[in-house]
N, C-alpha and C positions, 0 to 999 in steps of 0.2 A: 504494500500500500504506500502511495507516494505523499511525503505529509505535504500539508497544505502547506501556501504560500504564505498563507494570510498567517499573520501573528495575533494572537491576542493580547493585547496590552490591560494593564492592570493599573490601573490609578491607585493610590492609596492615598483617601481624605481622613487628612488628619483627630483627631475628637477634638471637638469644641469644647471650652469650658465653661460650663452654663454657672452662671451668676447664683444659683442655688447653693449648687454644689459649694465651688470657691468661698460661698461664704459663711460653711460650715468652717472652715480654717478657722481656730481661734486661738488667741493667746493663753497658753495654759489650759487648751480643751475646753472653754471655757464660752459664754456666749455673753457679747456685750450687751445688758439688758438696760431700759431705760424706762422710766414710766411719766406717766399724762396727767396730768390731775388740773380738774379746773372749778372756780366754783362761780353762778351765776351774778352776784349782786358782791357789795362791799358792808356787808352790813357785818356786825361785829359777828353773830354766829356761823356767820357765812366764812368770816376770816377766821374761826376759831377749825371749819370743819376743812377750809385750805391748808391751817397750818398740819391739823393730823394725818391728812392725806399724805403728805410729804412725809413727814413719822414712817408712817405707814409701808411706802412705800421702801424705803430706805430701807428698814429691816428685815422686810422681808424678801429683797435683792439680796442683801447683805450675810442672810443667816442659810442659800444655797447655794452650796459646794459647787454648783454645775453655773454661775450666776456670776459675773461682774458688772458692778454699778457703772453705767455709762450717765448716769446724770438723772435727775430729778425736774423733770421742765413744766412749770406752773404756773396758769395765768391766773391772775386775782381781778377777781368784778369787770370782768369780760362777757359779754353777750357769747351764746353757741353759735348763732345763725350764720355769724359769718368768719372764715379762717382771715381775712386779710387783715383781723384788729387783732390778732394773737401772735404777739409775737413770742413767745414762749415757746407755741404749736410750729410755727415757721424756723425755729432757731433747732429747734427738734430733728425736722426733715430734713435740712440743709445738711447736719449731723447724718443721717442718715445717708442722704447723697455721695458723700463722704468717705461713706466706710465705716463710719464708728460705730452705728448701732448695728446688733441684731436682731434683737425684739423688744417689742414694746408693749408695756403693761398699761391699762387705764382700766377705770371703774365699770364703764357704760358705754354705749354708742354715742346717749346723750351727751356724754362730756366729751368727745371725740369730736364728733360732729351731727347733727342736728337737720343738716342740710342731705340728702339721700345721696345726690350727685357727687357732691363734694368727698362725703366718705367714702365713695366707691372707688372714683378718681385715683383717691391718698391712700387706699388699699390696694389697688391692682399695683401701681407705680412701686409700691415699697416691696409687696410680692413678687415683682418681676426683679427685684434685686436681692430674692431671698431673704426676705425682714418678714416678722411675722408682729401679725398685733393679737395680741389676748384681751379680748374683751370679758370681764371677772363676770359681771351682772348677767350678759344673754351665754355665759359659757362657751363662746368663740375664738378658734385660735383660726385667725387669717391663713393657715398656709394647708388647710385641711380642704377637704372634696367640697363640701357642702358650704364653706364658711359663705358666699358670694349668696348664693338663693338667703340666707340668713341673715345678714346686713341688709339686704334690701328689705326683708320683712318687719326686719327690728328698728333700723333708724325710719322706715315709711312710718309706723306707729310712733319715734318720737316729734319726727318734722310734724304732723297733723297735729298731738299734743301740743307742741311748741305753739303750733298756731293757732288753736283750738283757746290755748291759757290767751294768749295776745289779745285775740278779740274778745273773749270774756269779760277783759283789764277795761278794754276800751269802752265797752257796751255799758260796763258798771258805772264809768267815769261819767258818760254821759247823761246815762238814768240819773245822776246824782246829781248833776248840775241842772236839768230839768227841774228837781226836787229842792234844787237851793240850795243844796248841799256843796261844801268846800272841803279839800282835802288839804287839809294846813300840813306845810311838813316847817316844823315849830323850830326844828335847828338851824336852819335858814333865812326866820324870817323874824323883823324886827319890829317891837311894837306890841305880837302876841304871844303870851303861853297858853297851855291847856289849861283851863280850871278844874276843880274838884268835880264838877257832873259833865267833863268832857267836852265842854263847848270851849269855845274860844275864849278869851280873857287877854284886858288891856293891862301891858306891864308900865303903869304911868311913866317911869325912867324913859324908858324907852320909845315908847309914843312921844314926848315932847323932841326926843332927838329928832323923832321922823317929820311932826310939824317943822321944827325949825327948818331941815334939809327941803319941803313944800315952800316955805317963806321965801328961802333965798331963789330957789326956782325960781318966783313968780317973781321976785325983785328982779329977775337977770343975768345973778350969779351962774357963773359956770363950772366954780371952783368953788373945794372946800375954806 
């Protein structure tokens, strides 16, 4: 038998090295872990449950063996709805971008993100780099089969909440001021305290500063 002329030629394509993988490499075996914590308002219980989150978190990075703390990233009396006033959330990814994280721990969807789109976006983008987020509340680890049909179900029910509370806010405000009603917010404002049956009350000190400041007004004055 006469061999063929024709050669076979054989390519040999090299393996790629997928972003996954590569980014199980860790120092000390070890996965750079980092957590999210944020809390809605500035009011003092609000800053009391910002400050324990960080506790929180810290120690419990801190006390597994398979864990190192890549940083604690917090925003304090930040709205959810939107990531481009967080800059805590933004200084986080950038970290991610990077190299430095590998996983990232937060409480909720809702403290993540609020908006459906937005958290889908900032999950695929950190997944394609091998980052996984562990959401503690709906029990999702971003890098698992299912986690994607899951986010969508779970932050679709906080976005609606989110907006569900907003107009609620709104709808009360209104009915209230139909009804005469005033929402004094009393540490801001000069002239009134609360009285004993919860109405308004004139702090005489105070009032006559405000006439005076009315006086000069109308005199002209433009200056204290």
């Amino acid at each position: 038998m006469e061999q063929s002329s024709l050669e076979r030629t054989v390519h040999r394509i090299p393996a790629s090295r997928s972003n996954v993988a590569s980014n199980k490499t860790r120092l000390h075996g070890r996965q750079r872990v980092a957590a999210y914590c944020r809390v809605s308002t500035d009011s003092e219980e609000q800053i009391n449950s910002y400050t324990a989150q960080k506790a929180y978190y810290t120690q419990k990075i801190e006390e597994s063996p398979d864990w190192e703390l890549a940083g604690i990233f917090a925003d304090e009396g930040i709205t959810g709805t939107s990531m481009k006033k967080r800059k805590e959330f933004n200084r986080m990814i950038t970290a991610c971008k990077r190299g430095g994280i590998d996983l990232i721990l937060t409480k909720s969807l809702s403290r993540f993100a609020r908006n459906t789109v937005d958290c889908l976006e900032t999950v695929r983008m950190l997944k394609a780099r091998g980052i996984g987020v562990i959401f503690e509340k709906e029990n999702i680890n971003t890098l698992t089969e299912s986690s994607e049909f899951l986010i969508t179900l779970f932050s679709g029910f906080a976005q609606a909440e989110s907006e569900s509370l907003s107009s609620n806010i709104q709808l009360g405000i209104r009915m209230a001021m139909k009804e005469g009603k005033v929402n004094f917010h009393y540490r801001s404002m000069l002239g009134y305290q609360r009285g004993a049956d919860g109405k308004q009350e004139i702090v005489p000190e105070e009032a006559e500063v405000v006439r005076r400041i009315f006086r000069r007004y109308l005199e002209g004055c433009s200056e204290g």
